[in-house]
N, C-alpha and C positions, 0 to 999 in steps of 0.2 A: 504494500500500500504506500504510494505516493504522500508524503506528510509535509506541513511546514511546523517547525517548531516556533513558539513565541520565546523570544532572547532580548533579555535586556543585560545579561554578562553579568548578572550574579550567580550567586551560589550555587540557587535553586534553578536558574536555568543549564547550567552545569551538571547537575544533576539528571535533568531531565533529559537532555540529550544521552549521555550515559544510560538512563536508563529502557531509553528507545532506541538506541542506534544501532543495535542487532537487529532488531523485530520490526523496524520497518525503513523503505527509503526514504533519509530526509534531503528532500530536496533542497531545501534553503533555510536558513535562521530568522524570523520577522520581527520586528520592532515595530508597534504602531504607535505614530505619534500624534499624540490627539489635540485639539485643541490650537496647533500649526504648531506649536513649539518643536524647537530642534535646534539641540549644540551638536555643531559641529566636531567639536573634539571626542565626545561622547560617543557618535554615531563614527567615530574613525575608529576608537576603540572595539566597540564593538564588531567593526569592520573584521580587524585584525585578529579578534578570536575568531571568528565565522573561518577564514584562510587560514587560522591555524589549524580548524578542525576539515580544512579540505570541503567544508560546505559552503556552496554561497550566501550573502549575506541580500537580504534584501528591506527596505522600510517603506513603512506605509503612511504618509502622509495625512492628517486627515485636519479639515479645517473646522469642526464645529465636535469631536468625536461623540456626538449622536448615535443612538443604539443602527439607525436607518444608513451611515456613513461602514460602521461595522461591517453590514448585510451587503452593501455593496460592493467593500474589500473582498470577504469571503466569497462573493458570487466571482469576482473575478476571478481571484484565487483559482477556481473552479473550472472555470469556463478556459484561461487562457495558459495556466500551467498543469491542469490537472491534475491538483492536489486533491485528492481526498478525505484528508482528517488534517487536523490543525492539534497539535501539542500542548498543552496548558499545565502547569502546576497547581492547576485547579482554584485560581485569584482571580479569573480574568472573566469576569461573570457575562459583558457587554459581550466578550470574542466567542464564549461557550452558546448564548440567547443568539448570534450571529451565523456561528452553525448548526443549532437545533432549525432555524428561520429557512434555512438554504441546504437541510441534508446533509450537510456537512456531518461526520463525524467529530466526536472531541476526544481526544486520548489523556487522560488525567496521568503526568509520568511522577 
């Protein structure tokens, strides 16, 4: 199964990658950022773990992060990468409502 993992480069998403990265293909690392905020320095870092783990890195911009901006990330998701399930630490309530909304699977690692 095609998956994106949610990575914001702590712990717990360290974690979760470890604990999916056998059992399914992670296509990419996501960071959504809501609200339009974004440091740059931040999203380099995290860049730079994503290359370290040989996965790519991808962010998802979002201007008002509304439950309905969510559904439309994950419907892309869907649609234009063909991910399947989205990875959560199980915190991320809007991204979890985002693919029960659109099919999506949620894999709590």
């Amino acid at each position: 199964m095609k998956v994106a993992l949610v990575w914001n480069g702590d712990r717990s998403s360290a974690l979760a990658y470890s604990n999916v990265k056998q059992k399914f293909d992670i296509s990419f690392l996501i960071t959504f950022l809501a609200n339009g905020k974004s440091d740059l320095r931040v999203l380099s870092i995290l860049k730079r773990q994503s290359e370290n783990r040989g996965v790519p890195f991808f962010w998802a911009k979002m201007k008002t992060g509304h439950a309905e901006e969510y559904r439309e990330t994950i419907t892309e998701l869907k649609k234009d990468y063909g991910i399947e399930g989205i990875v959560t630490n199980g915190n991320e309530r809007l991204i979890e409502n985002a693919c029960d909304a659109t099919g999506m699977k949620v894999i709590i690692a």
